[in-house]
C-alpha positions in Angstrom: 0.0 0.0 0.0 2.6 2.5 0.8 4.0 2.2 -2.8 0.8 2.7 -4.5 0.8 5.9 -1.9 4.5 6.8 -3.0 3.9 6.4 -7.0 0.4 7.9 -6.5 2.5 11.3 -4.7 5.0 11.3 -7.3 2.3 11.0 -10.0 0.6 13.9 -8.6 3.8 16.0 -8.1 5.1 15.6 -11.6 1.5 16.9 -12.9 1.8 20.0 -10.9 5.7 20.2 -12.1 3.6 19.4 -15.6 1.1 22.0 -15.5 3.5 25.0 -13.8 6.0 24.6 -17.0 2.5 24.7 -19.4 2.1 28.1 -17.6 5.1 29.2 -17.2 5.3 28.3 -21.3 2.5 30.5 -21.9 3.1 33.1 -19.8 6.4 33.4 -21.8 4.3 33.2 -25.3 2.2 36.1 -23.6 5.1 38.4 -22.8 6.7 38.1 -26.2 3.2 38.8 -27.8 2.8 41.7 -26.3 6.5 43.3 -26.9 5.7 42.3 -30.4 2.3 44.1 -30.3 4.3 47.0 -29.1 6.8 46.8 -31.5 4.1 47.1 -34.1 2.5 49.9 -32.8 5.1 52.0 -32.6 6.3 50.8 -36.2 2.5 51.9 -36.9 2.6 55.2 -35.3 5.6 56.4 -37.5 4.0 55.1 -40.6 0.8 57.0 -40.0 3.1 60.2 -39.3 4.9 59.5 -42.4 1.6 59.4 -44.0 0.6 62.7 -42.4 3.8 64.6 -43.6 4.0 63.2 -47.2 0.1 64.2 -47.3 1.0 67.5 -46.0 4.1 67.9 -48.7 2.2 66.9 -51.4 -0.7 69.6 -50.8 2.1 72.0 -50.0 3.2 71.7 -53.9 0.4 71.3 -55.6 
């Protein structure tokens, strides 16, 4: 009986080992999604203001 209770513990702790890694896994995958949604943003805001001052030129010359 006390083996079943030892393999039954060690089942138990390697799923909790298990499922912190599959959180900590994500919680990586989070962090770089969101630097990378920053990234873009910031890649978006200068286009727009590209945009804006091309728009601006060209009006200026027509």
């Amino acid at each position: 009986m006390e083996i079943k209770e030892s393999e039954h513990r060690a089942y138990m702790q390697a799923e909790m080992l298990k499922s912190d890694l599959d959180e900590h896994s994500l919680e990586l995958r989070v962090r770089a999604a969101n630097e990378a949604e920053s990234t873009c943003q910031q890649r978006l805001t200068a286009a727009e203001a590209e945009i804006s001052d091309l728009m601006d030129k060209l009006d200026t010359s027509q």
